[in-house]
Phi, psi and omega in degrees: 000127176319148161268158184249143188245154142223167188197116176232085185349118181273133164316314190264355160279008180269348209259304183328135160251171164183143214269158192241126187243146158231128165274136203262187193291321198246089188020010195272179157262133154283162180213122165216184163232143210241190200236175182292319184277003177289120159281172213293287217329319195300328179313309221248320167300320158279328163294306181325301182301340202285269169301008181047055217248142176233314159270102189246026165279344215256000171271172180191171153205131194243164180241151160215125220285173175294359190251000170057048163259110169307164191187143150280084188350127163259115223262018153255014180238171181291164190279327192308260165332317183284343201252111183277346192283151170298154158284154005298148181265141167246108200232143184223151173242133224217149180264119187279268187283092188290129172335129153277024210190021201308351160292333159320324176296096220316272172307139194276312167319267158013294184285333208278301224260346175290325187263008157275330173282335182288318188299326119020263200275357169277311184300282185333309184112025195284342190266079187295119186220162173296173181280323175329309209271247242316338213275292164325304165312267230267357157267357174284287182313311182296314190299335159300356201237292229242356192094183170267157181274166180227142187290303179332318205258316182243118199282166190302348181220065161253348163286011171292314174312323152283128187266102195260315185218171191294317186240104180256100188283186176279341197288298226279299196286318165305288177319300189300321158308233270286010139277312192269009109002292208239321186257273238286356179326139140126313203280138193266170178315334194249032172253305165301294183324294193295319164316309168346297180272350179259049166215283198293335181286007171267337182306177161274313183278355169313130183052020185280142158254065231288133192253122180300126180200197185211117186306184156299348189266356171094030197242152170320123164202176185240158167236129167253191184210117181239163171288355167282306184186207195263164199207125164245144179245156163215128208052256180247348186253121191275133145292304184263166155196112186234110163312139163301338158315349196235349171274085175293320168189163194256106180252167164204139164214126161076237151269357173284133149243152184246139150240109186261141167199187174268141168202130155077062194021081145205124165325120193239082161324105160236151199215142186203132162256159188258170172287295158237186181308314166303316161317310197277347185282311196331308215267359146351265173304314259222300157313306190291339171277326171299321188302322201275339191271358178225020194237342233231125165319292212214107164356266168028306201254002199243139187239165186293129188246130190247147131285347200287160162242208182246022144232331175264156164244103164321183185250161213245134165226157151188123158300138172236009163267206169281155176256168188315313175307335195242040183218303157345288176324299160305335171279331194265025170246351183253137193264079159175156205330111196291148171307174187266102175248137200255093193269133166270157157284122227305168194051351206239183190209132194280140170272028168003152178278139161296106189303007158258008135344297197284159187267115152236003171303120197303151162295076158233145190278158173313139157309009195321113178282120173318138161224155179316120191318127167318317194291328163296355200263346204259155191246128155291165194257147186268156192315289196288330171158213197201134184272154155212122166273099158279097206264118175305124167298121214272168177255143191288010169234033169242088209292170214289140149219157191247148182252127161256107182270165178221110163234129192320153169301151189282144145000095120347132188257342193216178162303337202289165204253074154254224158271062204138354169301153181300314180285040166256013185293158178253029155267147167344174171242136195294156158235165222268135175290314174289062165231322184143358191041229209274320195311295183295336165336312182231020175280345167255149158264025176286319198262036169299101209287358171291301168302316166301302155333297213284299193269341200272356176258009157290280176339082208282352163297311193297306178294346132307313179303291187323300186290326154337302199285340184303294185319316176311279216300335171255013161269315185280333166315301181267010167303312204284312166305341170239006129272345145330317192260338160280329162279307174304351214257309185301334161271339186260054162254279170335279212303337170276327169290308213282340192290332170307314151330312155347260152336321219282298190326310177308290166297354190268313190303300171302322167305319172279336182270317188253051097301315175314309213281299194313295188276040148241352160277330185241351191269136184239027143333108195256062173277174186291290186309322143342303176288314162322312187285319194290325172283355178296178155284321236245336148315325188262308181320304178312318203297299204275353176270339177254285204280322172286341151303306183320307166292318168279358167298290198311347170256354160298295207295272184341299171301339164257330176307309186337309204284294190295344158283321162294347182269356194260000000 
């Protein structure tokens, strides 16, 4: 009898909860708890209601995984999955995408949270600026925390209590007074703020993320993503800068990351390796999502981006969120009273109440599986006896499992002769002891069964007969060994046509493929479709990334067999 199986969502991991802390721009922290099935978008939507945030594209939230490899929440998938880390999970909330436009922005909230990431990435070093914009930046930030100054209130070295930038000279803290001193009088906090952000969207490192890698010359550079296009730096100086508009298409394998686009009408390749793989898909993903958010109209508009080539099948991406153009759009539709925006004071972190305080857990009921009436389960009963499956009524903290009872074959009803009947047993049929018991068995010798032996091997018929059948039985012995022997001859024959087959195919193949491969590599035939393969990316990858190493091994090796035969 078949066993019966089931598989079912245990109740009490769909019932776990398990908390989530997300730290916010200006360090404070939140707290809820999602459910296994929760996904990033709940996340991302409770900090927004956290702040009453209505452009809430321009967020995000990352994590970092155990391997201190950074990731972008993906808010259509569970949190559960995406998160490699032990629990409690630690999440920080972040400006994914920076305005290319920050006057565009509906709201002061907004702006507010935009000039806490920049005040960020001025501390961090990601913004890089000349001594004017840092000396300007940072007297924009005091005047935002502290006000205008007063001589009573603030003593001659009070921007040393603020840590503004990674490397604070004494030259730098004089500049920064004698602006918010002389130019900055007057401005109220969400006025220095916006000077703030319209001073750093003039920088080059505005909305850069530096991503670490090593060009082909092996030398260090960083890759951003901007709303103009992709941007590499080395040291302090952007080298490169390719619009997305000149940006065809985005790759990766392994640790290779590839950008192919157009510059000056010519193709362009540029290839940078990551430390790892996982570094190299993040930065991957992180390109493909700035191109469709800044490049792209209309959602719509944004398709699915493969890495594969034409020897590997790469991983599948597509942005899902709204792009920059709808997201604009959408701001300058909202109509209603602006929020309360609630500036913390600079160095310190505001304390909130924890949203697990709050009923913020999603509501969801158990998965319960239906089960099926006991009567499908149950078996008729067989000829040797008869089974029954009884499915135990499961409890909800117990899993579904089934009890098999067994009950012996029934009686034989008559004397006939069946399958389980006594007489077909091969023991003796019992005697009765006043018959003579076991004794009369062997008390005659006619019915002795030594005396029985005795004359049938007497017998010259019979010994014939015996050897006859000795022959069938070692004839039919050696038929069956050679057909045995013939069958095995016959699979490993099959197995020897297919490996051949093999061959053949392989080579019929190679004869056809590495003539081709030679004349579109060595060959300066200008046919059209020839000049099409040759232009391809993925052809050019193949030339300068395979073969042509492949070739100066192979004419290295060659070229010393020479040398050591002419010497010899």
């Amino acid at each position: 009898m078949k066993m019966l199986r089931f598989r079912s969502p245990s109740i009490r991991s769909l019932d776990q909860e398990t908390l989530c802390t997300i730290r916010l721009l200006d360090d404070s922290e939140i707290s809820c708890s999602i459910q296994r099935d929760t996904k990033g978008q709940f996340l991302l939507d409770h900090v927004c209601n956290h702040y009453n945030l209505l452009e809430k594209d321009y967020f995000g939230i990352r994590y970092v995984d155990p391997e201190k490899q950074r990731h972008w929440l993906d808010p259509s998938k569970p949190v559960v999955r995406q998160m490699k880390a032990q629990q409690p999970y630690m999440m920080c909330f972040r400006v994914k995408f920076y305005p290319n436009e920050p006057m565009k922005i509906k709201e002061e909230l907004t702006r507010y949270l935009l000039y806490l990431q920049l005040k960020r990435d001025v501390y961090h070093g990601r913004l890089l600026c000349p001594f004017a914009d840092a000396a300007y930046l940072g007297a924009c930030i005091i005047q935002g925390e502290l006000g205008d100054y007063d001589p009573d209130e603030h003593p001659s070295d009070y921007i040393r209590d603020f840590k503004l930038f990674p490397k604070q000279s004494l030259k730098l803290e004089r500049k920064i007074i004698e602006i918010h001193k002389n130019e900055l009088r007057g401005q109220s906090a969400a006025l220095a703020e916006l000077n703030m952000v319209q001073r750093a969207h003039t920088l080059e490192t505005y909305g850069v993320d530096p991503h670490p890698c090593k060009d082909f010359t092996g030398s260090t550079a960083f890759l951003g993503f901007t709303a103009t296009g992709f941007v590499v730096f080395q040291g302090n100086k952007r080298i490169h800068l390719l619009k997305w508009a000149d940006v065809s298409k985005l790759k990766f394998e392994g640790k290779t990351f590839y950008v192919i686009g157009i510059q000056k009408e010519k193709k362009l390749v540029l290839t940078f390796h990551t430390s790892t793989p996982a570094a190299c898909k993040h930065l991957w993903k992180c390109g493909v999502e700035n191109q469709a958010f800044y490049k792209c109209a209309k959602s719509s508009q944004i398709k699915t981006v493969s890495s594969s080539n034409i020897f590997f099948k790469g991983s599948r991406y597509r942005y899902s969120g709204r792009v920059a153009k709808e997201v604009i759009e959408a701001s300058s539709k909202i109509q209603r009273d602006p929020p309360t925006v609630r500036r913390a004071q600079f160095g310190q972190s505001r304390s909130y109440n924890s949203l697990s305080h709050k009923n913020l857990i999603m509501n969801m009921e158990p998965l319960v599986p239906a089960l099926p009436s006991t009567n499908e389960y149950e078996e008729t009963a067989t000829d040797n006896g008869r089974t029954e499956a009884a499915i135990s009524p499961a409890s909800p903290e117990t899993p579904i499992t089934a009890v098999y009872k067994y009950f012996p074959p029934d009686p034989p009803s008559g004397p006939q002769c069946g399958r389980g009947a006594p007489c077909a047993s091969m023991l003796p049929t019992p005697v009765e002891d006043n018959q003579g018991g076991v004794d009369l068995l062997f008390s005659s010798p006619v019915q002795s069964p030594a005396w029985l032996l005795r004359e049938l091997h007497a017998d010259p018929d019979i010994q014939a007969q015996l050897e006859a059948e000795r022959e069938r039985d070692r004839a039919y012995e050696l038929l069956s060994s050679g057909l045995r022997l013939l069958s095995s001859n016959e699979r490993a024959n099959a197995c020897l046509l297919s490996v051949a087959r093999f061959v053949a195919v392989v080579t019929g193949v190679l004869l056809v493929v590495v003539p081709t491969l030679l004349l579109l590599l060595e060959s300066d035939i200008d046919v059209s479709f020839l000049h099409e393969i040759r232009q391809t990316p993925e052809f050019q990858q193949f030339h300068y990334e395979y073969y042509c190493p492949l070739r100066r091994w192979a004419l290295c090796k060659i070229g010393k067999a020479l040398e050591k035969l002419w010497s010899d």
